[in-house]
C-alpha positions as CSV (number, residue, x, y, z in Angstrom):
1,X,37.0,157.9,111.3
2,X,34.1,155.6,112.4
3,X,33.0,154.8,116.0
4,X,30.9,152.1,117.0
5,X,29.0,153.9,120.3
6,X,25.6,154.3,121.7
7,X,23.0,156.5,120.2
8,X,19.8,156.8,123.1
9,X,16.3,155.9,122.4
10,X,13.3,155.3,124.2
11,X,11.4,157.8,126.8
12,X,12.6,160.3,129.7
13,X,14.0,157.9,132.5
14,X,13.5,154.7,130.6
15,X,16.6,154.8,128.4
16,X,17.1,151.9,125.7
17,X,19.9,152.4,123.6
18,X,21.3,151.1,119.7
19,X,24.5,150.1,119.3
20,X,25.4,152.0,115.7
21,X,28.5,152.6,113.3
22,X,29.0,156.6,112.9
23,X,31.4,158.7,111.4
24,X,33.4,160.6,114.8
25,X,31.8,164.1,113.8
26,X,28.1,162.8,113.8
27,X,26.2,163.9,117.0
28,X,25.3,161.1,119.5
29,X,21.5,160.8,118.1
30,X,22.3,161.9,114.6
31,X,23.2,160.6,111.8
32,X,24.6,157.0,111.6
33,X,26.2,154.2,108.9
34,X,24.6,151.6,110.7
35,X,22.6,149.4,113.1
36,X,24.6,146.4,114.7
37,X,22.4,145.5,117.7
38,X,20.5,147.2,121.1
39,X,21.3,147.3,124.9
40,X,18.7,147.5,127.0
41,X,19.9,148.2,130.9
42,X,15.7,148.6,132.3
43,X,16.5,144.1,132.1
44,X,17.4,142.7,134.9
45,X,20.3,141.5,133.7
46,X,20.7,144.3,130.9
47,X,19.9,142.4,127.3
48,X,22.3,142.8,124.9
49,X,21.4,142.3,121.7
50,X,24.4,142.2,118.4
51,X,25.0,141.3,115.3
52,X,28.7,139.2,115.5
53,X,29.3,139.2,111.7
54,X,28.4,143.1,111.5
55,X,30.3,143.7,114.3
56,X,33.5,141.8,113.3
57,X,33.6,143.3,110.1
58,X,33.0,146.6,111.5
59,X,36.1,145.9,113.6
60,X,38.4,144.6,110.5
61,X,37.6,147.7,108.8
62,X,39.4,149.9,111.5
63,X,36.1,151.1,113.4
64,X,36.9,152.2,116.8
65,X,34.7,151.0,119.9
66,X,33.5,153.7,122.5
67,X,34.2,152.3,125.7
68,X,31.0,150.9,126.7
69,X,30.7,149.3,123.5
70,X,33.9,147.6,123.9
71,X,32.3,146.3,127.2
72,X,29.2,145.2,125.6
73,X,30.8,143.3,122.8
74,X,33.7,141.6,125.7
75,X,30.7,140.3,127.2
76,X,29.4,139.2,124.4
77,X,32.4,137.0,123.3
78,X,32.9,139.5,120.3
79,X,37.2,140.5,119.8
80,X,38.4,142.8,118.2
């Protein structure tokens, strides 16, 4: 099963995050399929940063988003 979901870069108290395809059984920093885009909430607002088409075929292809992604691609006028 794939999961689109947040894997956490960037330094101690300055978090900065990718937005990544991974199988289910991956550890959140570990291995991943791929890159779709970044979130950065240190922005005031939070930049968001995707990839539409690799998110939508991501979607089509039965990936499910983590909660927060689902969020971030709602405000982002991406639907599943």
């Amino acid at each position: 099963m794939v999961k689109l979901r947040l894997t956490r870069i960037g330094k101690k108290k300055n978090p900065f995050y990718r937005i990544i395809a991974a199988d289910a059984n991956s550890p959140r920093d570990g291995r991943f399929i791929e890159q779709i885009g970044t979130y950065d909430p240190n922005q005031e607002p939070a930049a968001v940063n995707i990839d539409a088409d690799l998110a939508k075929k991501w979607l089509k292809n039965g990936a499910v988003p983590t909660a927060t992604v689902e969020r971030l691609l709602k405000n982002a006028g991406i639907e599943k």
